[in-house]
C-alpha positions in Angstrom: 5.2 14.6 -27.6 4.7 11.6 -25.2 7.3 8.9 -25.0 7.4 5.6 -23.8 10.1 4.0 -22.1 10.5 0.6 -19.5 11.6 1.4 -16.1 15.4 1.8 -15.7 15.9 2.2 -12.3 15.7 3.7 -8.3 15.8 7.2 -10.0 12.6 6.2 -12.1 10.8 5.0 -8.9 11.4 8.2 -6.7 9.7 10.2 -9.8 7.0 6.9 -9.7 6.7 8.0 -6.0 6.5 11.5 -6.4 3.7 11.4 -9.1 1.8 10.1 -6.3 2.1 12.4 -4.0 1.4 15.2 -6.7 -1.8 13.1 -7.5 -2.9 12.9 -3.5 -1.8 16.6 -3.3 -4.5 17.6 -6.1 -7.1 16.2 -4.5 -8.9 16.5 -8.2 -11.3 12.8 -7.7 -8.9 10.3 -8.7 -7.5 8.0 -5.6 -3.6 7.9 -5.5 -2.3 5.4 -3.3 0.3 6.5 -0.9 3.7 6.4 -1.9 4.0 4.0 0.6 2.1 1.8 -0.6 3.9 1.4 -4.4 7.1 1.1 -2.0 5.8 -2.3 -0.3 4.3 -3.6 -3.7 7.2 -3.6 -5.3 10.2 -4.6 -2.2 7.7 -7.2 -0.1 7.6 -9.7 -2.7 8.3 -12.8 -4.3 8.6 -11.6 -8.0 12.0 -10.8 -8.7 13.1 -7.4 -9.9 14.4 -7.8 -13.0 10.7 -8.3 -14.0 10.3 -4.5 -13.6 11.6 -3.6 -17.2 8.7 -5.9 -18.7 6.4 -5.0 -15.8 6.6 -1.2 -15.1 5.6 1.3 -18.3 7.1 5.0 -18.0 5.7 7.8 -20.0 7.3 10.8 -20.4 7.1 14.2 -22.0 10.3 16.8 -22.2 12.1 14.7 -19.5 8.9 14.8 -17.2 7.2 11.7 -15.7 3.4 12.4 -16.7 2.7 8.5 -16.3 3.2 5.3 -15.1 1.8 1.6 -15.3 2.4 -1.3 -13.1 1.0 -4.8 -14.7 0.8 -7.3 -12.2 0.8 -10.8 -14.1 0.5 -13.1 -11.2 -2.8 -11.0 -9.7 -4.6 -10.4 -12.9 -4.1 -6.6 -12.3 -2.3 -3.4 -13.4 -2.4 0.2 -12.0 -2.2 3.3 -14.2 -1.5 6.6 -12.2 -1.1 9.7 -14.4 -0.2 13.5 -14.0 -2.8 14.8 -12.0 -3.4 17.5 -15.0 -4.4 14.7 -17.1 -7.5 13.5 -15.7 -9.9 12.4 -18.0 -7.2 13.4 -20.7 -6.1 11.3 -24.2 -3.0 10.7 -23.1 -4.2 9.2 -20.1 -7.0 7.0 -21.5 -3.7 6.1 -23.5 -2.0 4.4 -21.2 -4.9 2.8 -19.7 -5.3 1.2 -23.1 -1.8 0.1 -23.4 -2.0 -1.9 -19.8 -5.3 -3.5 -20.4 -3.9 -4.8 -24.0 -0.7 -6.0 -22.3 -3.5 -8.2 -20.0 -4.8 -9.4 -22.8 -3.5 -12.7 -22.4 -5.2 -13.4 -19.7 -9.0 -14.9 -18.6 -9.9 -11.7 -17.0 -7.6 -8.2 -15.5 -8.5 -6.2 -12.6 -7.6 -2.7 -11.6 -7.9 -1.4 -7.8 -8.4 1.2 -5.8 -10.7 3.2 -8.0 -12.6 5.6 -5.9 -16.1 5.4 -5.8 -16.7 8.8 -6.8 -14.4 9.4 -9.5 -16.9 9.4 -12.1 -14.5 10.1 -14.8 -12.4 6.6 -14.3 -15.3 4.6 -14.0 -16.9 6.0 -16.9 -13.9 4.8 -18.8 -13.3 1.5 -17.4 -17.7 0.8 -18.0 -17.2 2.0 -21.7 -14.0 -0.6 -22.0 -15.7 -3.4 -20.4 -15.3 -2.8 -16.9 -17.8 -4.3 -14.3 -18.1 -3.3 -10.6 -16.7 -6.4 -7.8 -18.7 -6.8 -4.6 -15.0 -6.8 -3.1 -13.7 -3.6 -2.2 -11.3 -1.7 -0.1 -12.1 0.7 2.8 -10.1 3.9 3.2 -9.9 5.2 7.0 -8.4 8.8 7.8 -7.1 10.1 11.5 -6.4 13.7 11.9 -3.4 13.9 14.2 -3.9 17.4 15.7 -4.7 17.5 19.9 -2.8 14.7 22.2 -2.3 10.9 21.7 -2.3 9.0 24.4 -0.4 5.8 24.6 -2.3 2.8 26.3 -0.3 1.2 29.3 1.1 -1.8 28.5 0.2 -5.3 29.7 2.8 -6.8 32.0 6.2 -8.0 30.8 5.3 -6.6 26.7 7.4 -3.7 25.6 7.8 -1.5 21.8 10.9 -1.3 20.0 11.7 -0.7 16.6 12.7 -3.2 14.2 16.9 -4.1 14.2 16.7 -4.9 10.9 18.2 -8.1 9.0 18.5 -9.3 12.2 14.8 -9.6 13.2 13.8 -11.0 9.7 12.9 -14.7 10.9 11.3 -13.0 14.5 9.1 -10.8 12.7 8.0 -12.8 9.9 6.6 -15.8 12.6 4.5 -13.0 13.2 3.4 -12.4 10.2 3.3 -15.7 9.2 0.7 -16.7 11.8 -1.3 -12.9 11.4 -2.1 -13.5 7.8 -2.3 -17.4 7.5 0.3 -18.1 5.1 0.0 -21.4 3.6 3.7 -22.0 2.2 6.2 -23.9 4.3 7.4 -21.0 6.7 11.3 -21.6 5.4 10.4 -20.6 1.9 8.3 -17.3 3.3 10.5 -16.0 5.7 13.3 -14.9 3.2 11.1 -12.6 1.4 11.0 -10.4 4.7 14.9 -10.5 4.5 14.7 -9.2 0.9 12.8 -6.4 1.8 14.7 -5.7 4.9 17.9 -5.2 2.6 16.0 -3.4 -0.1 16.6 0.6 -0.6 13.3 1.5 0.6 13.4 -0.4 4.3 13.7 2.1 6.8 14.1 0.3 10.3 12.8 3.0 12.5 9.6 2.9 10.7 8.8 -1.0 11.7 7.0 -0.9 15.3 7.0 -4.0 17.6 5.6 -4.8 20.1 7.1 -7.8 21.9 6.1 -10.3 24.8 8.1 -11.1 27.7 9.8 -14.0 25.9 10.7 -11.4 22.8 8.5 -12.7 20.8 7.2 -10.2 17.7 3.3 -9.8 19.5 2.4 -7.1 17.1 3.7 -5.4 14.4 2.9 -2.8 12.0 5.2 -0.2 9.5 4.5 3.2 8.8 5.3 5.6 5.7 5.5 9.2 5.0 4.6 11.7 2.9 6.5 14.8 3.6 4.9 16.6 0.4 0.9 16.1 2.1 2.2 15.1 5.0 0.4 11.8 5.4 1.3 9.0 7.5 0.3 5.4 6.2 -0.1 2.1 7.9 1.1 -1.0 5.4 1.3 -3.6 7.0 -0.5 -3.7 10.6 -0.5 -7.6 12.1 -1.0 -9.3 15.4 0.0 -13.4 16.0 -3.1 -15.1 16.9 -1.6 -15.6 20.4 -1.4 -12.4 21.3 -4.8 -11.0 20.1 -7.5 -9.6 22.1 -4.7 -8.1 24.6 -5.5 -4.2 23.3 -1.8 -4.6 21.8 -3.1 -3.3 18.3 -4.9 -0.3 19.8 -1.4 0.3 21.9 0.9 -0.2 19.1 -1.4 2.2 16.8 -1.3 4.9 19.1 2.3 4.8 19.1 2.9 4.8 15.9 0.4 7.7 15.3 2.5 9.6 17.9 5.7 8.9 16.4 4.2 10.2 13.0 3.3 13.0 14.5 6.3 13.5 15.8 8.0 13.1 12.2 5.8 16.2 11.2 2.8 14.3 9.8 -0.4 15.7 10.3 -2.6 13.0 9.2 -2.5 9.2 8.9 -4.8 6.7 7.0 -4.8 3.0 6.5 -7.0 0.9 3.8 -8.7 -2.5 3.9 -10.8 -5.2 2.8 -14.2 -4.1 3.5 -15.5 -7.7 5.2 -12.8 -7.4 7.5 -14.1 -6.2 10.6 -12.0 -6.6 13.3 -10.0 -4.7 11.5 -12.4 -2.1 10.8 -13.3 -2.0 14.6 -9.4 -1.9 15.5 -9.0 1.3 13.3 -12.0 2.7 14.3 -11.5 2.5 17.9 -8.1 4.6 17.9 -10.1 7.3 16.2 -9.7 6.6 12.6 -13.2 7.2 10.2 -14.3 5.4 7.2 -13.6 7.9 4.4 -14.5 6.4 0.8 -14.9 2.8 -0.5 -12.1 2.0 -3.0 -13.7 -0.1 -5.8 -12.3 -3.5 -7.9 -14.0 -3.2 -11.7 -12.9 -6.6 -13.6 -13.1 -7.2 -17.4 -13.0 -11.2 -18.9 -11.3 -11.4 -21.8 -12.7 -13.0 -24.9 -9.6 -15.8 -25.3 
């Protein structure tokens, strides 16, 4: 018998997180995003967390987590990842149903990071409604077997890990310049706080690289999965000042060491598939284009 319950709290997101790296594990079709991944969706945000309950679906059966669903109101979006033994299953075309009638409300909802083989979920998603988007995400794996040789630095810049709280305003002008952010930078900043105090924010695994001045240049974190042992880049930014210097390339292969040196044996990192300086970054530190990750949208009849 399956139950349904709201989440309750960190002990429910560990079992979220381990789902996932069941799913990757199985390698049955169905794309699983990394665990670390789920991690920044939920701690590098603006929406607060007593949302979860109302946001974050649990399914269960004889104490087991066999499903979860994450609506995300302010995106238009949800995510469904099940037991990997439930693939094309009932119970899991169940809880698919129950997050796109949740989205109901809305003028259209959008699921992610469908792969773009997994015949089974986009045969459900076309018989509900579902079109394919143009936009889509690339996913780019890197082996980390033989040696990884760190770049030599440009005069005066240097790596360090992040110091925590402490480096919350440094690191977010960074990021705040990287990605273009268009909200006054004293109302952005704070969220970086928030996730630097959150349970899941672990400072070793936030990279700088900094210029002589000790300015954030570059930045990136990394995640683990100890279960597939799977490195993951989320996020990976360089100021506009600082680009074209080869500090991405330098700060990558750093961070691919040091996740090789935390017992990973592969890494990967995903984006948007028009973004190719991104795409030419990755690709020139060895990662390879492995699948597209597909958007399928459905309008709503309001």
């Amino acid at each position: 018998m399956m139950q349904a319950r709201p989440y309750e709290g960190l002990q429910d997101l560990y079992a979220m997180l381990d789902l996932l790296a069941e799913g990757r594990k199985a390698n049955n079709g169905t794309y699983y995003v990394h665990r670390g991944d789920l991690q920044w969706w939920l701690f590098y945000t603006d929406v607060p967390p007593q949302t979860w309950q109302s946001n974050i679906r649990l399914w269960m059966q004889d104490d087991h987590l066999i499903g979860w669903a994450l609506l995300s109101p302010q995106e238009d979006a949800f995510d469904v990842f099940t037991d990997p033994s439930l693939r094309g299953d009932s119970l899991e075309h169940e809880m698919f149903a129950w997050a796109v009638e949740q989205m109901c409300a809305h003028d259209y909802v959008q699921i992610l990071w469908v792969a773009e083989d997994d015949e089974a979920r986009i045969h459900w998603l076309e018989a509900h409604g579902f079109g394919r988007e143009e936009s889509h995400f690339v996913l780019l794996n890197r082996s980390l077997a033989g040696p990884l040789e760190v770049p030599p630095f440009p005069e005066g810049f240097s790596i360090r890990t992040s110091r925590g709280e402490e480096d919350a305003q440094l690191r977010s002008v960074a990021s705040y310049a990287a990605f273009g952010a268009r909200k006054p930078f004293e109302e952005y900043w704070p969220r970086t706080l928030r996730f630097m105090q959150s349970p899941v924010y672990v400072p070793q695994h936030e990279i700088f690289i900094t210029a002589p001045e000790g300015d954030v240049a570059t930045y990136c974190i990394v995640w683990t999965d100890i279960l597939n042992k799977a490195g993951y880049f989320e996020p990976v930014g360089t100021h506009p000042n600082f680009q074209r210097k080869g500090l991405g390339k330098i700060l990558l292969f750093e961070s691919l060491r040091r996740l090789k040196a935390e017992g990973m044996s592969e890494a990967s990192v995903c984006t948007n598939h028009d973004n190719e300086a991104a795409i030419r970054l990755y690709e020139s530190v060895g990662f390879q284009k492995a699948k597209r990750l597909l958007t399928f949208k459905k309008r709503n009849a309001l």
